[in-house]
C-alpha positions in Angstrom: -3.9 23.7 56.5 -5.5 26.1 58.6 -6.3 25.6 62.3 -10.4 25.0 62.5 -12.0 27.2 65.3 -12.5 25.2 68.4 -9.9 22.5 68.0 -6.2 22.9 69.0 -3.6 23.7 66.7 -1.4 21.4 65.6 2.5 21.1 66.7 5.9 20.7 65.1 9.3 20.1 66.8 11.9 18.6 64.8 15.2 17.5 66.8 18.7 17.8 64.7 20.5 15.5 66.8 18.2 13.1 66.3 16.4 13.3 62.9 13.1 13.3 64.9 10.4 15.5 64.4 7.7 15.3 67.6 4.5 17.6 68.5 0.9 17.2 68.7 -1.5 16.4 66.1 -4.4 18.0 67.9 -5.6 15.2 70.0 -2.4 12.9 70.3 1.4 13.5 70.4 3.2 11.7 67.4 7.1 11.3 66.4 8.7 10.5 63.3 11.8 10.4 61.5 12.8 13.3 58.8 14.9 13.3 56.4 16.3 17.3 55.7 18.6 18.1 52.8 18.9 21.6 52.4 15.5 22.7 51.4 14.3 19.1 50.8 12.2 17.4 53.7 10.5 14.4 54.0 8.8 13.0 56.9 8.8 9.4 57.9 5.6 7.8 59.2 4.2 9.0 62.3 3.9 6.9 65.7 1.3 8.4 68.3 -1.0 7.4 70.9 -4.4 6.5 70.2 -7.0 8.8 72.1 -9.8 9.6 71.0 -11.5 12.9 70.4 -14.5 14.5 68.9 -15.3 13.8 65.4 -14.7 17.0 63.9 -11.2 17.1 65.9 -10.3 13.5 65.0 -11.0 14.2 60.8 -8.7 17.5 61.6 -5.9 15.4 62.9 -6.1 12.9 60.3 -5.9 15.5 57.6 -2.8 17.0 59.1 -1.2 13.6 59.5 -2.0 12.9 55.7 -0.7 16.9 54.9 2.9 15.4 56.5 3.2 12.5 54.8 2.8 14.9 51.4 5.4 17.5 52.4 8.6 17.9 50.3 10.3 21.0 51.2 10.3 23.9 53.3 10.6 27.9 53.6 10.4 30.6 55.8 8.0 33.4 55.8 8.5 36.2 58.4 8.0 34.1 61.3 6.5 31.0 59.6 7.6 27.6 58.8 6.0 26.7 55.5 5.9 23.2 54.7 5.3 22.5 50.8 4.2 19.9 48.3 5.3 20.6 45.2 5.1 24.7 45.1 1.8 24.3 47.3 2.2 25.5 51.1 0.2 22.2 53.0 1.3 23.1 56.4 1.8 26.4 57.7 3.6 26.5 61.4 4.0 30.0 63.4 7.4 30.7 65.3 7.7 31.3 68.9 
């Protein structure tokens, strides 16, 4: 899902000890649970806050939440996390 021009890129943290995967949607910051075994992942639902944002920016963030709830495995790519569905890439995150 690439970032749209003008709105802010989403975020992806996701915490080992914990199972918990945290960031920001574009708008609002959201948690959920993850499951990871080897390279299956699966994402629980997400919990956020509720602001509100442009309409362009809010249709953005729902997309991305709906493009997690899809993903079922992961790769690396030079310096990106590639989250997949099926053999399609949904989510694409850059390393820092």
């Amino acid at each position: 899902m690439p970032a749209a021009e003008g709105l802010a890129t989403p975020t992806l943290q996701l915490d080992a000890a914990s199972l918990r995967a945290s960031g920001n949607g574009g708008i609002n910051r959201y948690s959920a649970s993850y499951e990871l075994n080897g390279l299956a992942l699966r994402f629980g639902t997400a919990a956020g806050t509720k602001m509100a944002g442009r309409p362009e920016a809010m249709t953005f963030e729902n997309d991305y939440f709906k493009a997690l709830a899809l993903v079922s495995s992961w790769s690396i790519k030079g310096n990106h996390l590639e989250l997949k569905s099926a053999d399609k890439t949904v989510l694409r995150f850059q390393g820092q």
